[in-house]
C-alpha positions in Angstrom: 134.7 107.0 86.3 134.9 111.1 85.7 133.5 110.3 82.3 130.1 109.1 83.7 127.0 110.5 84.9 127.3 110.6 89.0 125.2 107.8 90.4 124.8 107.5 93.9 122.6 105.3 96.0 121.3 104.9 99.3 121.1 100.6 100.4 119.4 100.5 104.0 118.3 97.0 105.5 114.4 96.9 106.6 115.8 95.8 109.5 113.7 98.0 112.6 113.5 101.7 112.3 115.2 104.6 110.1 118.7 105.9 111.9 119.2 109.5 111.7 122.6 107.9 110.1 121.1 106.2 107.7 119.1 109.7 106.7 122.2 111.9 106.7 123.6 109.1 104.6 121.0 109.7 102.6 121.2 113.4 101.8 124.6 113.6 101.6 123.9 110.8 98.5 121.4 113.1 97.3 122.7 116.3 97.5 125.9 115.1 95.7 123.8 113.5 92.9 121.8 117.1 92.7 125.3 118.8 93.1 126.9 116.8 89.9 123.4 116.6 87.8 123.4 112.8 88.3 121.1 110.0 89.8 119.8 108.9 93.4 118.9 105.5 93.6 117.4 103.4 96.4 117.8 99.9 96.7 116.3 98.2 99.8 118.8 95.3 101.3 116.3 93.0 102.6 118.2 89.2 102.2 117.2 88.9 106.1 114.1 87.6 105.1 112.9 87.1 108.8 113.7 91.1 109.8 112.6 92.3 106.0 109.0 92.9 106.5 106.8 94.5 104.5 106.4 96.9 107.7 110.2 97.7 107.9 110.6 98.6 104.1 107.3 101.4 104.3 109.6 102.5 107.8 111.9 103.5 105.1 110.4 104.7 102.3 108.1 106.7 105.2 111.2 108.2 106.4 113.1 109.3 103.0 109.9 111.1 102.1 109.3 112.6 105.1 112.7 113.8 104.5 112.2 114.9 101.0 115.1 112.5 99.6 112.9 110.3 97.2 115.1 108.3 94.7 114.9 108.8 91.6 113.9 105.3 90.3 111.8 102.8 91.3 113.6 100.7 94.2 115.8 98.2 94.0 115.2 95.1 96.2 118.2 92.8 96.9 116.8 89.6 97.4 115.4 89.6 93.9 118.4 89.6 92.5 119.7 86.4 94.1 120.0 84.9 90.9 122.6 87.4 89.2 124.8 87.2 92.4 124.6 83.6 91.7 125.7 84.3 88.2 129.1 86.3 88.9 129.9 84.2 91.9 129.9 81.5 88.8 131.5 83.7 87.2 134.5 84.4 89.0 135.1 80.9 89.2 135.6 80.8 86.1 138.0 83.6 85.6 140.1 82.0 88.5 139.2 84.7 90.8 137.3 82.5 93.1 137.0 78.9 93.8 135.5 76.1 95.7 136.2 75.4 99.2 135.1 72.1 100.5 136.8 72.2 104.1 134.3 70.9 106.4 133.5 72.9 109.6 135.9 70.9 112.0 138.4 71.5 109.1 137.9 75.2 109.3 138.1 75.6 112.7 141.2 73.8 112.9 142.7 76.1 110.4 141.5 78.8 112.0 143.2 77.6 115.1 146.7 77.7 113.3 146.2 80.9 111.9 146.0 82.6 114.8 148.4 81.0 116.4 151.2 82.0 113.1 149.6 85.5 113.3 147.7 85.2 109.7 144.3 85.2 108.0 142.8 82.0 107.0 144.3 79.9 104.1 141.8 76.9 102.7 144.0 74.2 101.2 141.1 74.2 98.2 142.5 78.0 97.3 145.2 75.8 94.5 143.4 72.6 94.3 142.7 71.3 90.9 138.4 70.7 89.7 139.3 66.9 89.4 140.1 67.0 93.3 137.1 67.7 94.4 135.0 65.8 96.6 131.5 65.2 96.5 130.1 67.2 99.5 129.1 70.9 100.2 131.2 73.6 99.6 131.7 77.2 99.8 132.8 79.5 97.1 135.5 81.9 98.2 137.0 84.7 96.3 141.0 84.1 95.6 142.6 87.3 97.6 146.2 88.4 95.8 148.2 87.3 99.2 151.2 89.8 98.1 151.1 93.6 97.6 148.1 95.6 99.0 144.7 97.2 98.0 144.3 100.5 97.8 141.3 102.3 98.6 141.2 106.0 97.8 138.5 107.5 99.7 137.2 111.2 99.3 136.7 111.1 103.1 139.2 109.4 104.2 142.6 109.8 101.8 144.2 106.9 100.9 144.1 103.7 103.4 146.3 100.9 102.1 145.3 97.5 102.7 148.0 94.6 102.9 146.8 91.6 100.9 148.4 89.4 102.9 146.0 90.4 105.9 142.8 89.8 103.6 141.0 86.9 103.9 139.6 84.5 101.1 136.1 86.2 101.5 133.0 83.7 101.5 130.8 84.8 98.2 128.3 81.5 98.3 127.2 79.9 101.4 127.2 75.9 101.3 123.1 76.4 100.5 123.8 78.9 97.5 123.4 81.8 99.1 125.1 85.1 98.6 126.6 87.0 101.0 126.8 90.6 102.0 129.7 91.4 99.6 128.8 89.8 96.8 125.6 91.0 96.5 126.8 94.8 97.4 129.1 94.7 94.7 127.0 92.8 92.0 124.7 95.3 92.7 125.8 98.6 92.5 127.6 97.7 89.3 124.1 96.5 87.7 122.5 99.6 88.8 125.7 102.1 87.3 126.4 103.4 91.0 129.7 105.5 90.5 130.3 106.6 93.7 129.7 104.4 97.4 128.7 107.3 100.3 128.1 105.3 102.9 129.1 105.2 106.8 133.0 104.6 107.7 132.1 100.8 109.6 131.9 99.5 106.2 135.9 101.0 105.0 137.0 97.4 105.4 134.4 96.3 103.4 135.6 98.5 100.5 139.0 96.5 100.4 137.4 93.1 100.0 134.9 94.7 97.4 137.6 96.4 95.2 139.0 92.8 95.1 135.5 91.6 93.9 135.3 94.2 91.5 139.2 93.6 89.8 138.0 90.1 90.0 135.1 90.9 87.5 137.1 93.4 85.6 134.7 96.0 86.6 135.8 99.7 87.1 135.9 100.2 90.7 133.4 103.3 92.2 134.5 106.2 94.0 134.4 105.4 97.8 133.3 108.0 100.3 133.2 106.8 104.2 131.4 109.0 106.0 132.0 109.3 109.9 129.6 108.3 112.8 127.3 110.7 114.4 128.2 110.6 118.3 126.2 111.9 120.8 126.4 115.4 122.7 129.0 113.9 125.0 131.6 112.2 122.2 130.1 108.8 122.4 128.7 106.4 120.0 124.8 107.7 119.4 122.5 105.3 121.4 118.9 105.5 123.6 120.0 107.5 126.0 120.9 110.4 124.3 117.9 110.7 122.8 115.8 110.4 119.8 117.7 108.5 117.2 115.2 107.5 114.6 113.5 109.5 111.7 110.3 108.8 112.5 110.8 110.2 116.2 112.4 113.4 114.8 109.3 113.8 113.3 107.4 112.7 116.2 109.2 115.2 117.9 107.7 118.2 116.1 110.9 118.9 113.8 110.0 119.8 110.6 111.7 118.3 107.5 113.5 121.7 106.0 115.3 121.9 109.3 116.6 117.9 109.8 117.7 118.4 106.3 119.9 121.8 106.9 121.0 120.6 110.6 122.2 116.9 108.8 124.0 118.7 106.7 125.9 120.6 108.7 126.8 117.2 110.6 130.4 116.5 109.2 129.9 119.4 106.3 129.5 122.8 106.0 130.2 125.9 103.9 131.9 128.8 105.6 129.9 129.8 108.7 127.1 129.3 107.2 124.7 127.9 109.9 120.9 128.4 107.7 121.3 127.8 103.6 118.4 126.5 101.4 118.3 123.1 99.6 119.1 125.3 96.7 122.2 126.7 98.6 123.5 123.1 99.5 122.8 121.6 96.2 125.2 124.2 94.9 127.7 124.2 97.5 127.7 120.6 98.3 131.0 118.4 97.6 131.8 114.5 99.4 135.2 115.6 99.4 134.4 118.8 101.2 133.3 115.9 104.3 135.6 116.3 107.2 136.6 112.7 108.6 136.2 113.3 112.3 133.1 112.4 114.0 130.2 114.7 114.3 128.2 116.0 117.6 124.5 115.9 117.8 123.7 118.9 118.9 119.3 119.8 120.5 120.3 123.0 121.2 121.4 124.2 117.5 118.9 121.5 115.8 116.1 123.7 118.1 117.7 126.7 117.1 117.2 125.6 113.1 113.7 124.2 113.7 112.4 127.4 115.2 113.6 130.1 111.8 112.5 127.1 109.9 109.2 127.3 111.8 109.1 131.3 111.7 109.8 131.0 108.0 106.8 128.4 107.4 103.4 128.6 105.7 100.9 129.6 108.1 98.3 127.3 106.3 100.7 124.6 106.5 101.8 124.7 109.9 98.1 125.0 110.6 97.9 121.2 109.5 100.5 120.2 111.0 99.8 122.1 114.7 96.1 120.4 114.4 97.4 116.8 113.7 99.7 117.2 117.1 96.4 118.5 118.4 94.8 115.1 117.2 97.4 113.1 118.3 96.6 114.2 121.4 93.1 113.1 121.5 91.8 116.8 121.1 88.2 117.2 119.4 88.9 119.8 116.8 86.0 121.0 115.3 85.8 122.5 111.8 85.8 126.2 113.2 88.8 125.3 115.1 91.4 125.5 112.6 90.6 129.2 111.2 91.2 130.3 114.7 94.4 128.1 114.6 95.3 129.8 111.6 95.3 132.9 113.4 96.5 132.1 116.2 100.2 130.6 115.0 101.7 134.2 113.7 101.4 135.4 117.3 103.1 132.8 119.1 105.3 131.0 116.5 108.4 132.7 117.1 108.8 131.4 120.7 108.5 128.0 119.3 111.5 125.6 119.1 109.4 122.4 117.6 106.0 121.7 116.7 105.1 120.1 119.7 105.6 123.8 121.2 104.0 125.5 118.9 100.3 123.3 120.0 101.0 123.6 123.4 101.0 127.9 122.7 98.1 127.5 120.9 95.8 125.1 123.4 94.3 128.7 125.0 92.2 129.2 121.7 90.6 125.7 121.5 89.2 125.6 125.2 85.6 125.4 125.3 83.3 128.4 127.5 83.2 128.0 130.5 86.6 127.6 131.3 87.7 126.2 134.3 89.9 129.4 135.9 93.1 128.2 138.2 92.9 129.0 141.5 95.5 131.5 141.2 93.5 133.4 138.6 90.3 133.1 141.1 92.4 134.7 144.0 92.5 137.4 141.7 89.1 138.4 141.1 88.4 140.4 144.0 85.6 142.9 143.9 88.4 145.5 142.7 90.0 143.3 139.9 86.1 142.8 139.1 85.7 146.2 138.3 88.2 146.8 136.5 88.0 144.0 134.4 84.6 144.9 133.8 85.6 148.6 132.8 88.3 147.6 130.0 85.4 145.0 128.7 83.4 148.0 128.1 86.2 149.6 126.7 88.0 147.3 124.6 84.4 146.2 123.3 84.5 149.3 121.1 87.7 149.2 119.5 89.0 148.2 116.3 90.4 144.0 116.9 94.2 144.2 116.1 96.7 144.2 118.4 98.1 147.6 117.9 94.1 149.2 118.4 94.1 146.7 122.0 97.5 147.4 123.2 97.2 150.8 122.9 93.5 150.3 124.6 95.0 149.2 127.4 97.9 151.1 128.2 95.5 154.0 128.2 92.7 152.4 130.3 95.4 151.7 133.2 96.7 155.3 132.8 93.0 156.2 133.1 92.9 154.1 136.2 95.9 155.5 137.2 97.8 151.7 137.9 100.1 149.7 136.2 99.1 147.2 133.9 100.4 144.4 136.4 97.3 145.5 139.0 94.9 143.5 136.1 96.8 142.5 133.4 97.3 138.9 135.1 94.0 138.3 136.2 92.6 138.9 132.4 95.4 136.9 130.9 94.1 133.7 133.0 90.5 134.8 132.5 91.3 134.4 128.6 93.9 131.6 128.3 92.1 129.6 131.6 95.7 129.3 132.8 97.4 128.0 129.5 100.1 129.2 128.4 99.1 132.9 125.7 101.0 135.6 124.1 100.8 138.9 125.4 97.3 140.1 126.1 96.9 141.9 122.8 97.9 139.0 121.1 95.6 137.0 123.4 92.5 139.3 122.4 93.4 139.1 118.9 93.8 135.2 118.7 90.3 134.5 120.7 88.6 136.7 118.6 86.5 139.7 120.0 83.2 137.6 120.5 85.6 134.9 122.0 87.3 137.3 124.5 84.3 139.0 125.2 82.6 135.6 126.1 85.3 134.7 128.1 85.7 137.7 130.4 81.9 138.0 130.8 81.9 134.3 132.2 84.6 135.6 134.5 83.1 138.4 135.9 79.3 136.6 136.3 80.9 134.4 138.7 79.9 134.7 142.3 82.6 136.4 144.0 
């Protein structure tokens, strides 16, 4: 296929939610279609009609472009296509590459029975038999595996894994109702849509045997295979609940933001030097399937925090103004319209300390309190007549200052050398007089964020307090 435009694809069932899997699936799919100048294609596997809800398929398609992996086509949907698997099932059986197997179900499980016991897959007695022996009840159609020789599969992740034909089983293509199966369909499929190379996860590597055999059946050129590993968890095992957040959806629940699940699912099973932070651009460029290493990869909070936080440094400020006021919301908080200007000014000062966005609200819930706040006790023990005083005092002085934290920092240093005390003697008192015991940058940066009518407000509602 070196001769053809790459086309990948990416076939998810709308079966429940979006695995992080699935989405690293995804962009590995995508970025080798960008990489090559080809196509991405989606086509949504729903044949489980009970499961394939309408729900489930916007899961997906919510997922992919929360991700920023949109296909390039409309979608493909499976079951609308059960018609043309129908057709090459047909087909085959007319090339001799499949036929009709009418063993009835005690039959099969009889056969069944004596191939395990001689070691060996299952043999129907139709595989030979003659049209004109057929009988009239239900059948199966069932592709005709070579039982000699072997199947090769050359996989880009993998090498090449050899498949003995004689360990291969006649493969069901059409149910006793008509329906296709999994195979079939998969096959059918991606040749219709001109997919030239399969990325998908390494549980279906046995799959690609049988569907080699379907395509050579069909005298179809056979795709580029590409088995990607699983992602374990932190401790080597299989990914599952316990280890966390395993979804798309609670990724982005989570407060990750979509530039950094793309650079840290890229790095799981791939990577370019020790390059730990590159730009789509940068992976488009750099990315090749065979570059994949075939081990399993670690899911790793630590680094994915580490990615989230330059990715949240590196951000918009209007943007992540949005998206800090819709975790606000989320939350049930009343923004008001005024609300978000302060946000907006807020977010430089405290951004760099934050690993997700969830983080980044939580260092910004000190601007959005409403006068009069209610003070923690620990800030109340504080406001003795002293503290008072000199509280009082740097209101006066910081009142006539220029409002930028350099002006203010500088304010106060020299209004506790005036004092002659260390800024610890008041500096934690007006930091929960400002941030009402949430959580604030340093107490320029505090001043700054409020606003000086803000801070101003604040301390006088402090200081007019009965003792």
């Amino acid at each position: 296929m070196s001769d053809r435009p790459v086309v990948t694809r990416i076939a998810p069932s709308p079966t429940g939610m979006m695995h992080i899997g699935t989405a690293r699936t995804a962009l590995f799919n995508w970025l080798y279609a960008r990489h090559t100048g080809g196509k991405f294609l989606m086509r949504i596997e729903d044949t489980d009609r009970e499961r394939s809800t309408e729900a489930a398929v916007q899961v997906i398609f919510d997922g992919l472009k929360w991700l920023g992996l949109e296909a390039d086509e409309p979608p493909v949907f499976q079951f609308a296509r059960v018609d043309r698997h129908r057709e090459v099932a047909q087909e085959l059986l007319a090339r001799g590459a499949a036929y009709k197997d009418f063993m009835s179900a005690e039959e099969l499980e009889a056969e069944r029975e004596k191939a395990r016991a001689e070691g060996r897959v299952v043999r129907s007695p139709w595989r030979d038999a003659t049209p004109n022996d057929a009988p009239a009840r239900p059948f199966v159609v069932r592709l005709k595996s070579p039982q000699e020789g072997e199947t090769l599969v050359d996989d880009q992740v993998k090498g090449q894994v050899r498949f003995q034909n004689k360990d291969l089983d006649d493969l069901i293509l059409l149910r006793t109702d008509g329906t296709p199966t999994y195979n079939l369909a998969v096959v059918v499929d991606d040749h219709d849509m001109g997919v030239t190379h399969v990325i998908r996860g390494d549980d279906h590597l046995n799959n690609a045997a049988r569907q080699t055999l379907i395509y050579q059946g069909m005298g179809w050129d056979v795709p580029v295979w590409a088995h990607l590993p699983l992602i374990h968890g932190p401790d080597g095992a299989k990914l599952s609940k316990r280890h966390g957040a395993q979804a798309v959806s609670e990724f982005d629940d989570m407060g990750y933001l979509p530039e950094a699940m793309r650079n840290y699912l890229a790095k799981l099973g791939w990577g370019h030097g020790d390059d730990e932070i590159f730009s789509d651009e940068q992976a488009i460029a750099w990315f090749d399937i065979k570059d994949v290493v075939g081990a399993p990869a670690r899911l790793d909070w630590a680094k994915l925090n580490h990615l989230n936080n330059h990715y949240i440094r590196q951000a918009d400020v209007e943007r992540l103004t949005t998206l800090t006021a819709n975790v606000h919301r989320g939350r049930d908080w009343k923004l008001r319209e005024a609300d978000l200007p302060v946000l907006a000014r807020t977010i430089p000062l405290v951004r760099d300390g934050a690993k997700t966005m969830l983080e980044l609200a939580d260092a910004t819930v000190f601007v959005l309190k409403q006068r009069p706040l209610e003070l923690p006790e620990k800030t109340l023990g504080m406001l003795n007549d002293e503290t008072r005083g000199r509280l009082s005092r740097l209101r006066d002085r910081v009142a006539g200052q220029d409002w930028t934290v350099s002006a203010l920092e500088q304010a106060i240093r020299s209004f506790a050398e005036a004092e002659g005390v260390g800024i610890g003697k008041f500096g934690p008192a007006l930091r929960g007089v400002l941030s009402g015991g949430s959580p604030a940058p340093d107490l320029a940066g505090t001043l700054v964020a409020l606003g000086k009518d803000e801070s101003l407000g604040r301390l006088d509602d402090a200081l007019s307090r009965s003792a």
